[in-house]
SENUFI-604653 format. One record per atom (N, C-alpha, C): residue number from 1; atom name; y, z, x. Coordinates in Angstrom, 1 decimal. Atoms other than C-alpha are relative to their C-alpha. Example, Ala and Ser with C-alpha at 12.3 -4.5 7.8 and 13.67 -1.06 7.14 Angstrom:
BEGIN
  vexza  zanu   north      up    east
      1     N    -1.2     0.0     0.9
      1    CA    -4.5     7.8    12.3
      1     C     1.2     0.0     0.9
      2     N    -1.1     0.0    -0.9
      2    CA    -1.1     7.1    13.7
      2     C     1.1     0.8    -0.8
This chain:
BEGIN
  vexza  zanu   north      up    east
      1     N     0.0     1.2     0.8
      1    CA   189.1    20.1   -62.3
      1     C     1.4    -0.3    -0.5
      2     N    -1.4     0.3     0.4
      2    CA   192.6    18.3   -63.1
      2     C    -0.3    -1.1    -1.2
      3     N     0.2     0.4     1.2
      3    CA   191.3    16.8   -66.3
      3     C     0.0    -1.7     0.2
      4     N     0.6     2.3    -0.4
      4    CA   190.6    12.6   -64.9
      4     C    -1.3     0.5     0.1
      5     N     1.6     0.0    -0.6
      5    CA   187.0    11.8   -65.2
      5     C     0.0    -1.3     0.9
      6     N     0.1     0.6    -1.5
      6    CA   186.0    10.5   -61.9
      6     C    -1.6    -0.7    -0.8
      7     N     1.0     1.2     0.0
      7    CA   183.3     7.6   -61.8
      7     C    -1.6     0.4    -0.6
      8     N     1.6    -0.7    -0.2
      8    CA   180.1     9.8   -61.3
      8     C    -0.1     1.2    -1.3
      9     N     0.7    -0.7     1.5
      9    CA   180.9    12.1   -64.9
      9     C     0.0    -1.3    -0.8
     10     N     0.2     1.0     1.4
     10    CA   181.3     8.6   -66.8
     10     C    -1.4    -0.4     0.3
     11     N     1.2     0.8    -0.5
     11    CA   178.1     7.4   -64.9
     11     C    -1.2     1.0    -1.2
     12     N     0.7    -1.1     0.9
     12    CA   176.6    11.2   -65.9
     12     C    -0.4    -0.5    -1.8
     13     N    -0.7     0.7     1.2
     13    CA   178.1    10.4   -69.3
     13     C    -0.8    -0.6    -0.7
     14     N     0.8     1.6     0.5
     14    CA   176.5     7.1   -70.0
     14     C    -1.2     0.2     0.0
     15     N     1.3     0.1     0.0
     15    CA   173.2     7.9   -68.6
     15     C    -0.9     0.9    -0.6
     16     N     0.1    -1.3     0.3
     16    CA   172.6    11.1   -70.4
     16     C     0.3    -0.7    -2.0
     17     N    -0.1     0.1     1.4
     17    CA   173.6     9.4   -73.9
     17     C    -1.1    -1.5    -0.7
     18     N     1.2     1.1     0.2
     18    CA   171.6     6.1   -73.7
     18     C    -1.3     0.4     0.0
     19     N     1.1    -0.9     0.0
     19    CA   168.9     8.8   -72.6
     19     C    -0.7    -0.1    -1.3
     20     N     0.2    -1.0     0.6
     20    CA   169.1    10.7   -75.3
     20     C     0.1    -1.2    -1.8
     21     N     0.1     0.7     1.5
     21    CA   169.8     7.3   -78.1
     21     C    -1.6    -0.2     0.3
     22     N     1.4     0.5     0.3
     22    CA   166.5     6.0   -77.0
     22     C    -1.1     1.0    -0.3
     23     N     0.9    -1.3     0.0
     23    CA   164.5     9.1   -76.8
     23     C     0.1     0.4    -1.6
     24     N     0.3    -0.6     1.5
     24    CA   165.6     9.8   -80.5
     24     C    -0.1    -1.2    -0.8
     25     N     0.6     1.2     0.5
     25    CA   164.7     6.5   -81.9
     25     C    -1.4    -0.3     0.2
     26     N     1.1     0.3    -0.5
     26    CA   161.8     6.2   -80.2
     26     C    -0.9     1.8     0.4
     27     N     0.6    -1.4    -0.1
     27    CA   159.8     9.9   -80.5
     27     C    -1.1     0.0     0.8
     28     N     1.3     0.1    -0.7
     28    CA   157.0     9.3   -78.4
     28     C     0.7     0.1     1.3
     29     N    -0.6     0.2    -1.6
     29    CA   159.2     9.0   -75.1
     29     C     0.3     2.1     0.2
     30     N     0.5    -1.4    -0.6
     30    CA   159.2    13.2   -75.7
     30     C     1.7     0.4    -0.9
     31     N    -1.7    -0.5     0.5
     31    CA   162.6    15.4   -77.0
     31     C     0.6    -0.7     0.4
     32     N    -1.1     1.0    -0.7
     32    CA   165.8    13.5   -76.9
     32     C     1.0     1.0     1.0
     33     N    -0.8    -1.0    -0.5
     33    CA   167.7    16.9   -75.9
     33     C    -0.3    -0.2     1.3
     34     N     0.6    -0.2    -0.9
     34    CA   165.2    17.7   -73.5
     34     C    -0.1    -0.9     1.1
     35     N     0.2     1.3    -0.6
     35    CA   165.0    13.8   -71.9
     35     C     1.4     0.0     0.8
     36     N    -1.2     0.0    -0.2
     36    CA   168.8    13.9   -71.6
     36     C     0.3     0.9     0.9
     37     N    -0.4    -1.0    -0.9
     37    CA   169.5    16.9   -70.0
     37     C    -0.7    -0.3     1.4
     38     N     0.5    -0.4    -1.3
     38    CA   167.0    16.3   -67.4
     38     C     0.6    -1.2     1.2
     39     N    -0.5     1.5    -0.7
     39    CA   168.3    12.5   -66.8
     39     C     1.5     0.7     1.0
     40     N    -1.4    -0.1    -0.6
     40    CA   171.8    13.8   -66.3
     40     C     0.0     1.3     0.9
     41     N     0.3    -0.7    -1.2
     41    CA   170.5    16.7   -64.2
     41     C    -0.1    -0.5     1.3
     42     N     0.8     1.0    -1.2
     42    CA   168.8    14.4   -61.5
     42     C     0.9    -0.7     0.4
     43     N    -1.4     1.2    -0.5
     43    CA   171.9    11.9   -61.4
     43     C     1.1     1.2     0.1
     44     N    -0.7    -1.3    -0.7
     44    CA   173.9    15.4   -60.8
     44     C    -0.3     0.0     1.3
     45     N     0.4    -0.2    -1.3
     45    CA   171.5    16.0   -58.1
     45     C     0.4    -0.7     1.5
     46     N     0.3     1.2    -0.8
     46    CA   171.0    12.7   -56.5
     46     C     1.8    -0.6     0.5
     47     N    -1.2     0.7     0.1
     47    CA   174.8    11.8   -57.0
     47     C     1.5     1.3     1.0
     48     N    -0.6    -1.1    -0.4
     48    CA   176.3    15.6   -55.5
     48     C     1.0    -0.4     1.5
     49     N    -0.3     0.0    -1.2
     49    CA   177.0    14.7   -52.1
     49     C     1.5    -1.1     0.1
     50     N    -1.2     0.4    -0.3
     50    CA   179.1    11.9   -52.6
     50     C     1.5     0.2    -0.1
């Protein structure tokens, strides 16, 4: 790592925090922690190759 965030951690980033605002505003959509982690898991996943 040379300390630039490249495209795909701000994407991480972003999608992992909007996750995790609406998830804790809105408690019925399940943990916010637990929503988050899994969003920015999956867009890890899905996003690895490129």
């Amino acid at each position: 790592m040379n300390g630039h965030m490249d495209q795909r951690m701000a994407l991480l980033l972003l999608a992992g925090s909007v996750t995790v605002y609406v998830t804790f505003e809105h408690p019925s959509f399940g943990t916010a922690l637990l929503v988050g982690v899994g969003v920015v898991t999956l867009l890890h996943l899905l996003l690895k190759d490129r």
